[in-house]
C-alpha positions in Angstrom: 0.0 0.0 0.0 2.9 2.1 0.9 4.3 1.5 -2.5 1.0 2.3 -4.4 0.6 5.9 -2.6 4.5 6.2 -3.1 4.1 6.1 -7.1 0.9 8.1 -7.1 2.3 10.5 -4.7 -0.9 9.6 -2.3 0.5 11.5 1.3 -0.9 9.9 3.6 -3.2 6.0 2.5 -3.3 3.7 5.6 -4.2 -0.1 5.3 -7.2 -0.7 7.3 -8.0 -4.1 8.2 -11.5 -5.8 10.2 -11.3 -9.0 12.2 -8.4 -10.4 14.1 -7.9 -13.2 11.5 -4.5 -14.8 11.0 -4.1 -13.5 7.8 -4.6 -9.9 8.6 -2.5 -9.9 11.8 0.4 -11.4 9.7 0.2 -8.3 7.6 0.1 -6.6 10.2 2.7 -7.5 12.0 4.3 -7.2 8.3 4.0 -3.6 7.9 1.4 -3.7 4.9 -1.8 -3.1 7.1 -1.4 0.0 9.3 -4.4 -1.0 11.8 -6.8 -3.9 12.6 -9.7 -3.2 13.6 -10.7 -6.0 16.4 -14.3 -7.0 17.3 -15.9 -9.8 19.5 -17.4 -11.7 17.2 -20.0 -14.2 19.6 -21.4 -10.6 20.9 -21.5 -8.8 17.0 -22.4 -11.7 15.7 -23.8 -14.7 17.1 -26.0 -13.3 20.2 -28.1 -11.0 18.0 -28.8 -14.1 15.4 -29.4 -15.7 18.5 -31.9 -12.9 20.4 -33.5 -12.6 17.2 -34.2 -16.1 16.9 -36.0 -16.1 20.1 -38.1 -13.3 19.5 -39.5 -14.4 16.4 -39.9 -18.3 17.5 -40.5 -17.7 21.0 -41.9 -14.1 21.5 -39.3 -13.8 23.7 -38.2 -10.3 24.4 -34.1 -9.9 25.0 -33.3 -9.7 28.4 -31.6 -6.4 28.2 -32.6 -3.6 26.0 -28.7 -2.7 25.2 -25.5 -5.0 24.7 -22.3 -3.2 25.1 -19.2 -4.5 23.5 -15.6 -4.2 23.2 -13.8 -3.7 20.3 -9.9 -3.4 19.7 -7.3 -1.8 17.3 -4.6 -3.1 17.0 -1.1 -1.8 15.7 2.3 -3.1 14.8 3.4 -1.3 18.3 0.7 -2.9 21.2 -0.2 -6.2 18.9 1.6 -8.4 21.0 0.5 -6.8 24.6 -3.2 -7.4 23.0 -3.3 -10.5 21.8 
């Protein structure tokens, strides 16, 4: 990425990446990708499949009206005091 803004005299592109997967932390930890973005991915993902499941099926209402969660960005300098 570096490269490309280098050659099209781009100031200032950053990599952005989402999900702590394998791949995208080895670039990371590479230098291409300037930032991963980090989510949990049972509370983004699977618990509002899950509540929304319930309501339909059950006419269940959630048991909270709000669900905070934590997400993470990670950079080449705190990855390893992160993970």
């Amino acid at each position: 990425m570096r490269a490309y803004a280098a050659r099209w005299s781009i100031p200032a592109a950053h990599l952005i990446m989402h999900d702590e997967i394998p791949a995208n932390l080895y670039e990371l930890r590479r230098g291409v990708a300037d930032f991963v973005i980090g989510q949990d991915a049972v509370q983004q993902g699977a618990l509002p499949l899950s509540l929304l499941a319930d309501y339909i099926q059950l006419k269940q209402q959630p048991p909270k009206e709000f669900y905070h969660t934590d997400i993470r960005v990670l950079l080449r300098h705190n990855i390893e005091n992160l993970l």
